[in-house]
N, C-alpha and C positions, 0 to 999 in steps of 0.2 A: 584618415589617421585616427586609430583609437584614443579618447581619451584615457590620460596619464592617473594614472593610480594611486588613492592616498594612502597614507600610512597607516599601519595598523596604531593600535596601543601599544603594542610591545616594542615596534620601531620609535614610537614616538617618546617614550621612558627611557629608551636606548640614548637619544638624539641629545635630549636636555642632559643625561646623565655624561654627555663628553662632555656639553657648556661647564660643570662644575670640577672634573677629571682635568682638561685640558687648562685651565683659568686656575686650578683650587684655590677661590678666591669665594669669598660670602657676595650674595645678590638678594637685593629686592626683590619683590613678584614682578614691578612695574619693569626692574631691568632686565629681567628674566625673558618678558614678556615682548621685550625690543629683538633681545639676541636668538628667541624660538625660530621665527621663520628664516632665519641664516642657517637653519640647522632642516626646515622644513617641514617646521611644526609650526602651523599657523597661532596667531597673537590669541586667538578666543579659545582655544583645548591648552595651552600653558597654563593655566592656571588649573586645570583637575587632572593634567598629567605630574604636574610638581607634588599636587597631593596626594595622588596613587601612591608614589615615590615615598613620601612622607609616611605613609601608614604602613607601608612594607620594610620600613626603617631602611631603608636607600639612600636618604637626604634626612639630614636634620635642619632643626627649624628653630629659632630661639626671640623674643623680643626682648629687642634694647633700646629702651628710653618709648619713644612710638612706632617705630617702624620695625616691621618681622622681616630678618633676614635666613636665608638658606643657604645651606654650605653642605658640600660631601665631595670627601676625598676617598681616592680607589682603595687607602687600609682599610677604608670603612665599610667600604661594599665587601669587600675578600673577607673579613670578620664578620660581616653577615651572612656572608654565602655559606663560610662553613659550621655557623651557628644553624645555618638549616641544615646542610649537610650530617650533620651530627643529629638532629631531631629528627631526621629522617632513618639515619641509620637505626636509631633507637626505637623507632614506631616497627621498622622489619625486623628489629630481631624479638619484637617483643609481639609480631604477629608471627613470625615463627615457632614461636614457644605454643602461643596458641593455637595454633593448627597441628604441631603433636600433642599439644593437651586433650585435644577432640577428637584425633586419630585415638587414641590411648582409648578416651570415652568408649566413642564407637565400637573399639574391637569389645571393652568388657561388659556393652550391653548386646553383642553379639549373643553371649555366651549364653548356654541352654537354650537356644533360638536357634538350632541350627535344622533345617531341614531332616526332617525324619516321619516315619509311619506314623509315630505316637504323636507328636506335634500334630500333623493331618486330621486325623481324629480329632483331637481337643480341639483345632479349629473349629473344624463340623460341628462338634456339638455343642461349639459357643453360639457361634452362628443359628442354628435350629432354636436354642434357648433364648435368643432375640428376636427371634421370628414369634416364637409361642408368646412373648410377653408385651409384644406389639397387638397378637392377637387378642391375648388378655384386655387390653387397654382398651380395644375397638369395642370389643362387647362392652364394656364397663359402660363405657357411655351411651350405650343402646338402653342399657338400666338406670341410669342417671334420674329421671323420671318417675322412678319405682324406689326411690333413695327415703327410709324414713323421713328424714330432716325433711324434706323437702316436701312431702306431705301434711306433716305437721304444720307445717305454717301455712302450705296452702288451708289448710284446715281452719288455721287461726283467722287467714286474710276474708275467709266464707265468713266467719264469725263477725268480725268487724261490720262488713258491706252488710251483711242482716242485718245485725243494728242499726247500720244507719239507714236501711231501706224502713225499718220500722217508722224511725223517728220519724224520716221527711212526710211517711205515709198519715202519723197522726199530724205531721206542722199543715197538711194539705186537711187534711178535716175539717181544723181550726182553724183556717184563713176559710174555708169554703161557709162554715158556720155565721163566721163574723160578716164574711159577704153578704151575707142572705138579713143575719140581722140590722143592717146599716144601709141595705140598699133594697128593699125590699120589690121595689117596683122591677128590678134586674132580675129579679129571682128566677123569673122561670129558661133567662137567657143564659146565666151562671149554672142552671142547674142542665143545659144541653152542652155547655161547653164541659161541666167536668164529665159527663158521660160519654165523652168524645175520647177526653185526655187516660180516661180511666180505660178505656178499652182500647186505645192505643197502648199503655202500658201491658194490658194484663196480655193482648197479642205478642208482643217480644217478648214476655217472661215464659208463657208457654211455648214458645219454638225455642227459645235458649239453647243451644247446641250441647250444651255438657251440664249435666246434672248431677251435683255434689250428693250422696247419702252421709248423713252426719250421723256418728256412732257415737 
């Protein structure tokens, strides 16, 4: 024997909304809550099927003194219904209008768009003029490279690093100088370490891959 099938939400807004039609009398939530599963809506979903109800203007709700009571009578639902009824009606005809507004549109950007030789053409030749300026662009940036600006500063950034390949070259002088004065018994071990350091440098400086001529 299959088991028996619960209610939807809509069966169950239906069930409480005879409790109020059938009584049209004001209820508690807690009375409410008693008379649901005589209707077949269990005691725990009465209280967020009352509030569906509620927020869809179905039931109203009012507090007196401490306790909130609910009441709705069937004039009340029939003025709601055709309060939608009527917002309804007013959203179609007023998507009606819009949809010949944009028919209207459509046909008058149709217009001089119609298929023909000479449109064909101007296509093609729009199309080939984007293709050429595509290709323009690709080279562009094969040149990019070769961009004055962009020389120029490489120019400047050469400037800088000499300079300061100078400096450090004399700050190593003058620390090598001071070495030799203040430590005199190292001297000849200071003086194999910089001939080391000194011909480690000057080997990377002449393999350097790219060699700047400064005009």
């Amino acid at each position: 024997m299959s088991k028996r099938r619960g209610l939807s939400l809509e069966e169950k807004r239906e069930k409480i909304l005879q409790i109020f039609y059938e009584s049209q009398d004001f209820f508690l939530l807690k009375e409410l809550e008693k008379l649901g599963p005589k209707k077949g809506v269990i005691t725990q979903s009465v209280k967020d099927v009352v509030q569906s109800l509620v927020d869809d203007d179905l039931v109203s709700k009012d507090k007196i003194g401490t306790s909130v009571y609910f009441w709705s009578l069937p004039s009340c639902a029939g003025n709601q219904l055709r309060h939608v009824q009527r917002k309804l009606e007013s959203d179609l005809e007023n998507s009606k209008k819009k949809f010949v507004e944009l028919v209207d549109k459509c046909n008058e950007l149709k217009k001089g768009r119609e298929e023909s030789d000479e449109r064909e053409t101007a296509l093609a030749e729009l199309k080939a003029i984007e293709l050429k300026h595509n290709e323009l662009k690709e080279e562009m940036v094969q040149y990019a490279d070769n961009d004055p600006a962009a020389f120029e500063a490489m120019k400047k950034a050469i400037e800088v690093a000499h300079g300061a390949a100078n400096r450090w070259t004399d700050n190593i002088f003058t620390l090598r100088q001071w070495c030799s004065n203040n430590f005199p018994e190292a001297k000849e071990q200071l003086e194999h370490m910089y001939k080391e350091v000194y011909g480690l440098v000057s080997f990377a400086y002449m393999h350097e891959p790219i060699n700047y001529h400064m005009t």
